[in-house]
C-alpha positions, 0 to 999 in steps of 0.5 A, a space after each residue: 472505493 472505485 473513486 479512490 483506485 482511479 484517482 491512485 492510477 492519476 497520481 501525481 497529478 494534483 487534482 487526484 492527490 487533492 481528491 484523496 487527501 480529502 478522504 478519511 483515514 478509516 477510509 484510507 485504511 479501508 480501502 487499502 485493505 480491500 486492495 491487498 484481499 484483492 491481490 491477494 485472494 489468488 495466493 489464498 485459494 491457491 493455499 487452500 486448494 494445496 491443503 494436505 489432504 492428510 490432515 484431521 478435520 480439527 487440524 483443517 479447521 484450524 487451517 482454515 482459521 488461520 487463512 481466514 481470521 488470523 491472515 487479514 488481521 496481518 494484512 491490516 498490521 502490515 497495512 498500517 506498520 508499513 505505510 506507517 514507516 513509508 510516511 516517515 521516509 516520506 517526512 525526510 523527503 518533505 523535510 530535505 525538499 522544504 515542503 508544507 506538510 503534515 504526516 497525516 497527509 504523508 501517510 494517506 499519500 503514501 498509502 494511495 501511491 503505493 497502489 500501482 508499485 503493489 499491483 506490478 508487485 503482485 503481477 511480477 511475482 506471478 511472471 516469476 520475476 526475481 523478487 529483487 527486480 521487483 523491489 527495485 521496481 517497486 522502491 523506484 516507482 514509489 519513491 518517484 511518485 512521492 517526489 513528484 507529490 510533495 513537491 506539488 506542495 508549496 514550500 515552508 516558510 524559511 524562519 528568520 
């Protein structure tokens, strides 16, 4: 997993979008996973310091469920719906620019050049940044690293 965040950080160079195509994608998944508990694990402990102390202690186990069970089984949909609908405008990009790619290599792409946007994201959001600069920041480093990334690719063969 350490392997996979360095090589994120290297994107787009070709060596580490190569290295990366070649994990699998439980892999992939996985290590998206672990990223987004890491960053954010902060916003969870803080939810859980802030717990009412009013509440029954079957209303706080029933809190604590939720932080702990139903919370990661959201990230991992969001990881997957949402790099899923990325791949797919990164398949209309590879489409306009011509390139020799399947969507599976889309979606791994995608999933790793999506790191650094996610980590200024989270550090933006705790510098209390507007989440509408943060976006902008976000869609504009992604979408930069996608084009840099397909393009390393060699063009289709045009049909005759």
């Amino acid at each position: 997993m350490i392997d996979s965040l360095l090589n994120s950080f290297r994107l787009p160079k070709k060596e580490a979008m190569f290295h990366l195509n070649r994990k699998g994608i439980t892999h992939t998944i996985g290590y998206l996973f672990l990223l987004l508990a890491i960053l954010f694990l902060p916003d969870m402990i803080a939810t859980i310091i802030r717990l009412d102390s009013d509440l029954t202690e079957v209303s706080r186990g029933l809190y604590l469920a939720q932080v702990f069970v139903f919370y990661p089984l959201l990230i991992i949909f969001l990881i997957i719906v949402g790099v899923s609908i990325f791949a797919g405008a990164a398949l209309v990009m590879k489409n306009l620019l011509r390139r020799k790619l399947a969507y599976q290599q889309l979606w791994k792409m995608t999933a790793y050049a999506s790191t650094i946007p996610l980590i200024l994201s989270v550090i933006l959001k705790n510098l209390f940044v507007p989440n509408s600069i943060s976006a902008i920041l976000f869609f504009g480093i992604f979408g930069f690293l996608m084009y840099k990334m397909i393009t390393i690719y060699p063009k289709a063969p045009t049909p005759r």
